[in-house]
Wavefront OBJ file of the C-alpha trace (Angstrom):
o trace
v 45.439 94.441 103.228
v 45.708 97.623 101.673
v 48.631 98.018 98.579
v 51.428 100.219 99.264
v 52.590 102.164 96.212
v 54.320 104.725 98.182
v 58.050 103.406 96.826
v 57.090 104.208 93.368
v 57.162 107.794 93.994
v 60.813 108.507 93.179
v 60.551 107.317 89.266
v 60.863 110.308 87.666
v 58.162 108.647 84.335
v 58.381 110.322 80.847
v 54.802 111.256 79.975
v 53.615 112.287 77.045
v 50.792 114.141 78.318
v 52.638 115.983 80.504
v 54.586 117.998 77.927
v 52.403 120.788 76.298
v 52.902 120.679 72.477
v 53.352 123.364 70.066
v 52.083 123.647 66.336
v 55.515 124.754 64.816
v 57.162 121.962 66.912
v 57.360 118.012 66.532
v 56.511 116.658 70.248
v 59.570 114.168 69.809
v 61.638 117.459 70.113
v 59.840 118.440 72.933
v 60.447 115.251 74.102
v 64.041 115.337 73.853
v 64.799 119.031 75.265
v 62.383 117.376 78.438
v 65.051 114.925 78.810
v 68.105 117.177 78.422
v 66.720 119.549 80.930
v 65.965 117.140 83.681
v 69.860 115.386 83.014
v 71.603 119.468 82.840
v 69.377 120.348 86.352
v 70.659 116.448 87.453
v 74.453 117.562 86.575
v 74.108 121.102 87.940
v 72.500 119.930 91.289
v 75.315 117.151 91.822
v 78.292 120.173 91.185
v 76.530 122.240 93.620
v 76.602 119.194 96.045
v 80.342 118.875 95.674
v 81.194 122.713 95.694
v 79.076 123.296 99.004
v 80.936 120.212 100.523
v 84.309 121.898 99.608
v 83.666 124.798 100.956
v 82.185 123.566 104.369
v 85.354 121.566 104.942
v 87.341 124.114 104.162
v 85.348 127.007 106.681
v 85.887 123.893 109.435
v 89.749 123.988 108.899
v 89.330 128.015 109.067
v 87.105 128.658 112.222
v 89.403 126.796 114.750
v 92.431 128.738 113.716
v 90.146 131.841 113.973
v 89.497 131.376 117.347
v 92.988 130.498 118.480
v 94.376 133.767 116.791
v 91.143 135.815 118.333
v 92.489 134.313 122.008
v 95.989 135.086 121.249
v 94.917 138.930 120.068
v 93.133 139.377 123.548
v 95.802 138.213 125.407
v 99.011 139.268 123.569
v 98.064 142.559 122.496
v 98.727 144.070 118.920
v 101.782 142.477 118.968
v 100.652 138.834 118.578
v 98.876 139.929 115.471
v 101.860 141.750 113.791
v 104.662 138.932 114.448
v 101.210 136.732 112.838
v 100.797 138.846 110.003
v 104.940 138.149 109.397
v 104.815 134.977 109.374
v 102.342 134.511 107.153
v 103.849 136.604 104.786
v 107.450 135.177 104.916
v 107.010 131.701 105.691
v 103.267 130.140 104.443
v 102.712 126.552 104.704
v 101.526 125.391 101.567
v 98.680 123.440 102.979
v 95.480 123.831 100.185
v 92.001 123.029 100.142
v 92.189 119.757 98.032
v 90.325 120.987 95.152
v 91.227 120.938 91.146
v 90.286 124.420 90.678
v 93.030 126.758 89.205
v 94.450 129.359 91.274
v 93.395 127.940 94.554
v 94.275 130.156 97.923
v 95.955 128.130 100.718
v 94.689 128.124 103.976
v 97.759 130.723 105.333
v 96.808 133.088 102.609
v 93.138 132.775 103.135
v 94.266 133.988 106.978
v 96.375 136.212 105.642
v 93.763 138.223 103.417
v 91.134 138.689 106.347
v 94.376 139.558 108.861
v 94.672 142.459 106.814
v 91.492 143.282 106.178
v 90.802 143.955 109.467
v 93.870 146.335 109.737
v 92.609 148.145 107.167
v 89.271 148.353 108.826
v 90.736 149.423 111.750
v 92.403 152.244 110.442
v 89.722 153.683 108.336
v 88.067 153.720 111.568
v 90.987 156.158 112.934
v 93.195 153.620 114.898
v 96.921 153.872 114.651
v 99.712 151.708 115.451
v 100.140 153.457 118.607
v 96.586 153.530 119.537
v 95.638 151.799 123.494
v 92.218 150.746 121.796
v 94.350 148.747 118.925
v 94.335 145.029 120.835
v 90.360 145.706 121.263
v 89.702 147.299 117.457
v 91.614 143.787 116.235
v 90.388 141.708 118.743
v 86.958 142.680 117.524
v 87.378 142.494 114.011
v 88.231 139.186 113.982
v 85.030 137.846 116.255
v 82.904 139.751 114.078
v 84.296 137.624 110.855
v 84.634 134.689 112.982
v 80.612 135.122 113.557
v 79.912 135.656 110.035
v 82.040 132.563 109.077
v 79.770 130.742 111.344
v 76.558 132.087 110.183
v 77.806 131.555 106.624
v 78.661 127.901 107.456
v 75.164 127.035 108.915
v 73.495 128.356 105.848
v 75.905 126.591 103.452
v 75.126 123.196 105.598
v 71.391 124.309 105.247
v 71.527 124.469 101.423
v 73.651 121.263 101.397
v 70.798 119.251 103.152
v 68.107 120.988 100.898
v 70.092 119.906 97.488
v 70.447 115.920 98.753
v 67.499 116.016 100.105
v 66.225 117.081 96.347
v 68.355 114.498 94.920
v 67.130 111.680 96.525
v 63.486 112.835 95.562
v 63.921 110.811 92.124
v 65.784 107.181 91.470
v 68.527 107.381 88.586
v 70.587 104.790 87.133
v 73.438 106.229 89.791
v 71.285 104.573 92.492
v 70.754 101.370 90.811
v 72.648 98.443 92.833
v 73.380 94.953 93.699
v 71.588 93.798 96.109
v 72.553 89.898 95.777
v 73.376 87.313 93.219
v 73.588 83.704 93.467
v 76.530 82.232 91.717
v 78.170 78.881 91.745
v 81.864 79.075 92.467
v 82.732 75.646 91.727
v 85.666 74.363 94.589
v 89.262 74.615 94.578
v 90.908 71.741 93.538
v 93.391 69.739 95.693
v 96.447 70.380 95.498
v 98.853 68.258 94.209
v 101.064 65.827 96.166
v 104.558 66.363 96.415
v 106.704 65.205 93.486
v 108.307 61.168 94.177
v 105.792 61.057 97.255
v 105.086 57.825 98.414
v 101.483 57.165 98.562
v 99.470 54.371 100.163
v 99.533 51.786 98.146
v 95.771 50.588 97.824
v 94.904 47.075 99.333
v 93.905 44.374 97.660
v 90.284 42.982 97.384
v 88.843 39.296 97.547
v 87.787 38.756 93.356
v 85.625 35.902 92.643
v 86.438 33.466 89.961
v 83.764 31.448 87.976
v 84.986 28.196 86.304
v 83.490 26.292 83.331
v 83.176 22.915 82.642
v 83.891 22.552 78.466
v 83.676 19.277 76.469
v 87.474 18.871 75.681
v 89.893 20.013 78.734
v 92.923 19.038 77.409
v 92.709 21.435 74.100
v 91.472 24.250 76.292
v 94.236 24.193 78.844
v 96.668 24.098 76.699
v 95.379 27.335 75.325
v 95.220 28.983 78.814
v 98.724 27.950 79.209
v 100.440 29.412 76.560
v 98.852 33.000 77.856
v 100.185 33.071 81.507
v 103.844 32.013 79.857
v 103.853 35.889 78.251
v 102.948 37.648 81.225
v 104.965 35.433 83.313
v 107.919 36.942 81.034
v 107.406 40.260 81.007
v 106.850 39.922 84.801
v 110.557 38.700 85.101
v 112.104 41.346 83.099
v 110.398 43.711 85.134
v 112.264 42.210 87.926
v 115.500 42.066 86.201
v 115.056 45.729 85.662
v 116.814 47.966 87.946
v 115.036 50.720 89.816
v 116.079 54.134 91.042
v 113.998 55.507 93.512
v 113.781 59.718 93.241
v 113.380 61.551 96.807
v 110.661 63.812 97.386
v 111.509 67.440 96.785
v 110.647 70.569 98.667
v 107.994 72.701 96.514
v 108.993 76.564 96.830
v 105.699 76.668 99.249
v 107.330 73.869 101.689
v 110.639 76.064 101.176
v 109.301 79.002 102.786
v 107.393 77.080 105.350
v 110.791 75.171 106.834
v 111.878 78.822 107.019
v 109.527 79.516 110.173
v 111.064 79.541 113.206
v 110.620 77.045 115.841
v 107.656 76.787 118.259
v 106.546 79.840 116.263
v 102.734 77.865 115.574
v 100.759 81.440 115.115
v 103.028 82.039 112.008
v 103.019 78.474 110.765
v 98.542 78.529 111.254
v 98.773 81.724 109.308
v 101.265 80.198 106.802
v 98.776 76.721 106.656
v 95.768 78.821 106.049
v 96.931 80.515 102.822
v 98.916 78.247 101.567
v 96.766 74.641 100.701
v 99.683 72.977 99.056
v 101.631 72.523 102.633
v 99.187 70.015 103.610
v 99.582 67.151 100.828
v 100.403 63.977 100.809
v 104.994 63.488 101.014
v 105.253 67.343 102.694
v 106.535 65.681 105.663
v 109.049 63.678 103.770
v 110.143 66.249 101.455
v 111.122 68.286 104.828
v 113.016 64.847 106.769
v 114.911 64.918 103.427
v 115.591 68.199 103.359
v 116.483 67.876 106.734
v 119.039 64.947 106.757
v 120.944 67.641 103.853
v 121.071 70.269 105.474
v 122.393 68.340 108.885
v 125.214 66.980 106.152
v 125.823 70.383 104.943
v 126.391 71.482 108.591
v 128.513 68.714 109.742
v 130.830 68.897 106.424
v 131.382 72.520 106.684
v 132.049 72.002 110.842
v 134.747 69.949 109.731
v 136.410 72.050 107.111
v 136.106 74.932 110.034
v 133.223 76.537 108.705
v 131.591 77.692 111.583
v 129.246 79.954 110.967
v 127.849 77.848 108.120
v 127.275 75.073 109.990
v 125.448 76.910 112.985
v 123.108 77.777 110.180
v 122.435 74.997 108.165
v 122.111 73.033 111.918
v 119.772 75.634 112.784
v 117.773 74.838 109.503
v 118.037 71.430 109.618
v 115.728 71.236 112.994
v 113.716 73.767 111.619
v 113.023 71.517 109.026
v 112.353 68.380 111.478
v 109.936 70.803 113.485
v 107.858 71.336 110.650
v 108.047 67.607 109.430
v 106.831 66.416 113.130
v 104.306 69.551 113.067
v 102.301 67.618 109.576
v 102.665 64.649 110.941
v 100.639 65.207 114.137
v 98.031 67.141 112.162
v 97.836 64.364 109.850
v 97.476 61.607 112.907
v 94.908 63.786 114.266
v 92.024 63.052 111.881
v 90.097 64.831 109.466
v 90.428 68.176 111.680
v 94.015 67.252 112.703
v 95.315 70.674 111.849
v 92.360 72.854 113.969
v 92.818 70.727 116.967
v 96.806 70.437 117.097
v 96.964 74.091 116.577
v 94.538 75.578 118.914
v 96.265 73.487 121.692
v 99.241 74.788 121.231
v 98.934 78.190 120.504
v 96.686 78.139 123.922
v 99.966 76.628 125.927
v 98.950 73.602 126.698
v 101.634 72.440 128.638
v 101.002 68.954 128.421
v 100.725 68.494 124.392
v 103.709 71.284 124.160
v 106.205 68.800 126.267
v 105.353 65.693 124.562
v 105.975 67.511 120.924
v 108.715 69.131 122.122
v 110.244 66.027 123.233
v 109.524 63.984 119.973
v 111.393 66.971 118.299
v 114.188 66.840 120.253
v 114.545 62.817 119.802
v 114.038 62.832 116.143
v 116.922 65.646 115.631
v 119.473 63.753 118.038
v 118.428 60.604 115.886
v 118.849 62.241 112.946
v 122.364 63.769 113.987
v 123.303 59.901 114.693
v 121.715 58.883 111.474
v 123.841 61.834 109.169
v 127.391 61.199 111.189
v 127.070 56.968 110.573
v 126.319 58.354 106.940
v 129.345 60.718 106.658
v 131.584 58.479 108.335
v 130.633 54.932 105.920
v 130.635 57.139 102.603
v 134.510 57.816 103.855
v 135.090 54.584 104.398
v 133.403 53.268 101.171
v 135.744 55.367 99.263
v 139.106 54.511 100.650
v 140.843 51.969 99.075
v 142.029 48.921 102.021
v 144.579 46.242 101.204
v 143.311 43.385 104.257
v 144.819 39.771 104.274
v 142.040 37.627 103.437
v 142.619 33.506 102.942
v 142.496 31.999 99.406
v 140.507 29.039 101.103
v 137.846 29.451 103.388
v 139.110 26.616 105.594
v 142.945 28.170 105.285
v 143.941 30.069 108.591
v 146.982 32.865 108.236
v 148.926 33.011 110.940
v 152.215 35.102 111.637
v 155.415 33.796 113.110
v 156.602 36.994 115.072
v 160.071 36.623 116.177
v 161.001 37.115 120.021
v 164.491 38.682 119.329
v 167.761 38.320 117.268
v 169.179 34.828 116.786
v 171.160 33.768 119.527
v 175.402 33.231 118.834
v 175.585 29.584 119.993
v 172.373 28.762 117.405
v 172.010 25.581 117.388
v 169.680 23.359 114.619
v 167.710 20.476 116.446
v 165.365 18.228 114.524
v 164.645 15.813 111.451
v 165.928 17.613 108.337
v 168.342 19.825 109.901
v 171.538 18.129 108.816
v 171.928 19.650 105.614
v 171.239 23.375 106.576
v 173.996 26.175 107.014
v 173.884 27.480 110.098
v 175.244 30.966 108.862
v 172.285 30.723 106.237
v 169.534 30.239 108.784
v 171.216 33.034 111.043
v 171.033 35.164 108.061
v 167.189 34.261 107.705
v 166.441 34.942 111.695
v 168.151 38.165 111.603
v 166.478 39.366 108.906
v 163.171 38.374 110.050
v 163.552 40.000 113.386
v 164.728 43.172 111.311
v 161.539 43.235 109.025
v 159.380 42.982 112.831
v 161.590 45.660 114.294
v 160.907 47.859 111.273
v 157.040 47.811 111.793
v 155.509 50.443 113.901
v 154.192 49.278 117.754
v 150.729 48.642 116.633
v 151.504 46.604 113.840
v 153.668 44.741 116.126
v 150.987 44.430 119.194
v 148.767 43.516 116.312
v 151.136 40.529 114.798
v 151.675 39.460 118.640
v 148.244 39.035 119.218
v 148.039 36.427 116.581
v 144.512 37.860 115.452
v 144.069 38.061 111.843
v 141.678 41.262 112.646
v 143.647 43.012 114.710
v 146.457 43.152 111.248
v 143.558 43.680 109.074
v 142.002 46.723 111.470
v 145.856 48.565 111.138
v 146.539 47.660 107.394
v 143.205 49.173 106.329
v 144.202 52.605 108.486
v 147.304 52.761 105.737
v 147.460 53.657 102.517
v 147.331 51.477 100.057
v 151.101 51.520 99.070
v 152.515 51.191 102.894
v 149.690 48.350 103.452
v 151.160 46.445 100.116
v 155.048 46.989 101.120
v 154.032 45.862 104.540
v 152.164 42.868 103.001
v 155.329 42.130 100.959
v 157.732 42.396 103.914
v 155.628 40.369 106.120
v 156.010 37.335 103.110
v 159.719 37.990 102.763
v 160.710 38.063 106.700
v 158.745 34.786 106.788
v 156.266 36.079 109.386
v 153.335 35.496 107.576
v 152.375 31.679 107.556
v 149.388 30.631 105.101
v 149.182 26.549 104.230
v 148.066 27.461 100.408
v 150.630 29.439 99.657
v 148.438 32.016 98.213
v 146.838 36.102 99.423
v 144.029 37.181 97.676
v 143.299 40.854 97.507
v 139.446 41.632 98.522
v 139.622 45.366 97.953
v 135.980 46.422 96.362
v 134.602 43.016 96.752
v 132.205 43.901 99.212
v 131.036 46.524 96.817
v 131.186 44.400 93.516
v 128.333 41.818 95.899
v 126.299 44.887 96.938
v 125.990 45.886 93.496
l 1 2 3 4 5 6 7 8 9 10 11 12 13 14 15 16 17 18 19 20 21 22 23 24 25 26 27 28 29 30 31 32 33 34 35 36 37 38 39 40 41 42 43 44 45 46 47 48 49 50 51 52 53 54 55 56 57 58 59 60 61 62 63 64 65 66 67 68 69 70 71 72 73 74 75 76 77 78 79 80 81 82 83 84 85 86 87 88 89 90 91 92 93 94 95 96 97 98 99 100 101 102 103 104 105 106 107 108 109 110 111 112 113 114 115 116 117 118 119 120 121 122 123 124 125 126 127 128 129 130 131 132 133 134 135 136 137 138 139 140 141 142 143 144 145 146 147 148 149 150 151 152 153 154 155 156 157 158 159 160 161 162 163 164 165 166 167 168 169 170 171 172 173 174 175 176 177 178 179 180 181 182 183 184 185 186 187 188 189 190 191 192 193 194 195 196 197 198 199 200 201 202 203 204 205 206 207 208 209 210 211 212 213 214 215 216 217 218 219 220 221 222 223 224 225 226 227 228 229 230 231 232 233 234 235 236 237 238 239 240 241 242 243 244 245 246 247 248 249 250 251 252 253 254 255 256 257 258 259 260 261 262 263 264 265 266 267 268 269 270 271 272 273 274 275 276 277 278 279 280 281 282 283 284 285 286 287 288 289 290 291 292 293 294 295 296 297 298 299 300 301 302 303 304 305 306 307 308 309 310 311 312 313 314 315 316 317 318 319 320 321 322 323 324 325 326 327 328 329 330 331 332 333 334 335 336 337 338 339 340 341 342 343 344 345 346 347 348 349 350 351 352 353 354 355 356 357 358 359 360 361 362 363 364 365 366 367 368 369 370 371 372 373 374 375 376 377 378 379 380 381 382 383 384 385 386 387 388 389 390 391 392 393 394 395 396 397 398 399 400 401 402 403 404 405 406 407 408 409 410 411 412 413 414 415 416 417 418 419 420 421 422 423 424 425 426 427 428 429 430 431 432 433 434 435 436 437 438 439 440 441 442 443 444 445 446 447 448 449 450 451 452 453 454 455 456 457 458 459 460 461 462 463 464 465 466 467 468 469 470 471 472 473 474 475 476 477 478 479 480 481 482 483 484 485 486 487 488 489 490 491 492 493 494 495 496 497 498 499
C-alpha cells in the first residue's frame, strides 16, 4: 500500500537552498529577511481577511434598505425621496458598522451621501424639482447603484474566498490545536456528614482468644488481675461522667434546600445534583430538628397573636419535614435511591405520590402533637406548685368539710366531752364552716370529694402564695386531718430525682 505524503504539503520548510545568496551578503541575513517577509505577507493577508469581511457585512445591511427606498421612489414619487432625504439629515440613527477605525460613517449617513448623489446626478442631467421625469431619473439612479453595490459585493466575496483559500495553503502555529489529552482527575471527595450526626455504630465481631498453660498460675493471675482493676476504673468514671448530647445542625446547603417548596421534586433533583453535601449521613435529622423549631417558633408567636409569623414559620416547618421524608426514602431506596424516587415522582406516579404524601402529612400532625406536649410540660416545669403530700407513705390526709354552721341547741355527746365549753367548741365550728365558706366552689367540690388529687389538681392551678394561705387555713379551720401531724412541701422534688 502506497504512502500518502499528500498532508505534508502545507509546511511552509525553511530551505537553505532555496534562497539565492549574494557575495556582499551573509546568507543568515538572507535568511532572516526570508522569514520576515513570509510573517509581513502572513499579517497583511489576515488584515485583508478582516477588512473584506467588514465591508461585506456592512454592503448586506446596505442593499436591503436600498431596495426598500428604490420601491418606495417608484411608488411615492419624488416626494418619498425628499421627506427621506429630511430625515436623514435631522434625525440619523446612530447605528455604525462595528469597526475601530476613526471617523467611521453610520449606516444613515452612508444612505444619506448616495441619496444625494443621485440628486446631483439628476440635475446635471437637466432635471428640476418640477420635472414629470423626476420619480423615474431617481428611481433609476438608485437601481443603477443598487446594481453596482451588488456587483461590488460578489467580487469582494470572490477575493474573500481567494485570500482564505491562500491562507489555508500553509500550517502556522495559529492552526496548531488540541486534539485530546488524557489526564487523571482524581474523584471528588465525600462530603462530610453533618455536624453531631449520629452514625451507625459498627457491630461487633466474634475475636478468638488463645490461652496458655504457664508453670506457676497463681503468680501469673495475680498479675492479670491487677491490670483489668485500672481499666475497670477509668470505665466507671466514664460512667459517672455526665454527657450532653449536641443536635445536628443545618449546613447553609441544607438551609437553602428546606427553602424549596413542597412537592416541588424538579427543583429539589436540580438542587441534589449540584449540591453533594445534601445527601450525607444526619441531613435528615438536621431538617426534623430544624423542623420541631420552627413548629415552636410558630406556635409561640400564635399565642402572643403573631399571626403572620406563625403562618410562616408553620409553613417552614413542613417544608422542612418534606425534605426530611424526601432523604429518607432516597436513602431506603438503595444505592440508586435518589434516581429511582425521583423519576417516579416527577413522572406522577400516582401511587408512590399518595403514599409520600400521606407519610408527610402524618409525620407533621405528629410532630404538631409532639411540639404542643413540649410547650405545654416546659410551662408546667417552670411553675412553682404547693400540693399536700403525706410525711409517711402509709399516712392518708383527709379533710373534715363541715355541712353548715353549728346548730343553737349544740349539744356534746361522748367520752371526754364533760370538760369542754360548749361556747368554745361553737366558736371552733363556726369558724371552721367560715374558713370552707371562704374557699372558692372548686376548692370546695374538691374538699367534698374527699380525694387528695382532686385538692392537689386546684392548689397547683394557684399561685404559690394563695395555695400556701389556703394550706394554712385549711390547718387552722381544722379541715385538714393528717395522723402525723406533719405536711411536707414536694415542690421541685420531682426535678431534684430527674436530675
Amino acid at each position: 500500500m502506497p504512502l500518502n505524503y499528500s498532508k505534508w504539503d502545507q509546511l511552509e520548510l525553511s530551505d537553505d537552498s532555496d534562497i539565492e545568496g549574494h557575495p556582499n551578503v551573509d546568507k543568515r541575513s538572507l535568511i532572516h529577511w526570508k522569514q520576515r517577509d513570509i510573517h509581513e505577507k502572513r499579517e497583511a493577508r489576515k488584515h485583508h481577511i478582516v477588512a473584506l469581511g467588514a465591508e461585506i457585512a456592512c454592503n448586506r445591511v446596505l442593499q436591503p434598505r436600498l431596495i426598500s427606498i428604490a420601491t418606495g421612489v417608484s411608488e411615492k414619487g419624488p416626494s418619498h425621496f425628499s421627506n427621506l432625504v429630511e430625515q436623514l439629515q435631522t434625525n440619523p440613527s446612530p447605528d455604525a458598522p462595528p469597526t475601530n477605525a476613526p471617523g467611521q460613517p453610520t449606516y444613515d449617513a452612508m444612505i444619506l451621501s448616495l441619496l444625494l448623489q443621485i440628486w446631483e446626478e439628476a440635475k446635471k442631467n437637466g432635471v428640476g424639482k418640477d420635472s414629470d421625469k423626476l420619480g423615474d431619473v431617481l428611481h433609476a439612479g438608485i437601481e443603477n447603484h443598487l446594481k453596482q453595490l451588488e456587483d461590488h459585493t460578489k467580487k469582494l466575496e470572490k477575493d474573500l474566498e481567494e485570500e482564505k483559500k491562500e491562507q489555508k495553503k500553509h500550517i502556522t502555529s495559529e492552526d496548531i490545536h488540541e486534539g485530546f489529552e488524557s489526564k487523571y482527575i482524581p474523584p471528588l471527595p465525600a462530603p462530610a456528614p453533618i455536624k453531631n450526626a449520629k452514625t451507625e455504630v459498627p457491630k461487633k465481631t466474634k475475636t478468638t482468644a488463645t490461652t496458655y498453660e504457664v508453670l506457676n498460675p497463681a503468680s501469673s493471675s495475680q498479675a492479670s488481675s491487677s491490670k483489668p482493676s485500672k481499666s475497670a476504673s477509668a470505665e466507671s468514671e466514664d460512667s459517672e461522667e455526665e454527657i450532653t448530647e449536641d443536635l445536628p445542625e443545618l449546613t447553609p446547603s441544607l438551609e437553602a434546600f428546606s427553602r424549596l417548596p413542597i412537592h416541588g421534586y424538579e427543583k429539589s433533583w436540580e438542587y441534589i445534583q449540584a449540591h453533594r453535601d445534601v445527601i450525607v449521613p444526619g441531613a435528615s435529622d438536621a431538617l426534623l430538628v430544624a423542623a420541631f423549631r420552627a413548629q415552636s417558633d410558630g406556635m409561640t408567636a400564635e399565642s402572643n397573636g403573631e399571626k403572620r409569623k406563625a403562618l410562616a414559620q408553620k409553613k417552614y416547618a413542613k417544608q422542612c419535614v418534606h425534605q426530611s421524608l424526601l432523604l429518607q426514602y432516597c436513602d431506603k431506596l438503595g444505592v440508586d435511591g435518589v434516581r429511582v424516587f425521583f423519576k417516579k415522582m416527577i413522572s406522577g406516579d400516582k401511587r408512590a405520590d399518595a403514599v409520600f404524601v400521606k407519610d408527610v402529612e402524618d409525620t407533621y400532625a405528629h410532630l404538631e402533637t409532639r411540639v404542643s406536649a413540649s410547650l405545654a410540660a416546659s410551662d408546667d416545669a417552670g411553675k412553682e406548685q404547693i400540693q399536700l403530700v403525706p410525711e409517711n407513705p402509709e399516712t392518708t390526709i383527709s379533710f373534715n368539710v363541715p355541712d353548715g354552721p353549728p346548730p343553737e341547741d349544740l349539744r356534746l355527746e361522748g367520752p371526754g366531752t364533760e370538760n369542754m365549753d360548749i361556747e368554745e367548741v361553737r366558736k371552733a365550728l363556726q369558724m371552721r364552716w367560715d374558713v370552707f365558706s371562704g374557699f372558692s366552689l372548686e376548692l370546695q367540690k374538691a374538699l367534698q370529694d374527699g380525694k387528695l388529687d382532686s385538692v392537689n389538681k386546684v392548689l397547683g392551678g394557684m399561685q404559690v402564695d394563695e395555695a400556701e394561705e389556703v394550706v394554712r387555713l385549711l390547718d387552722i379551720g381544722g379541715i385538714l386531718n393528717f395522723a402525723d401531724g406533719g405536711i411536707r412541701d414536694e415542690t421541685g422534688k420531682e426535678d431534684e430525682e430527674e436530675e
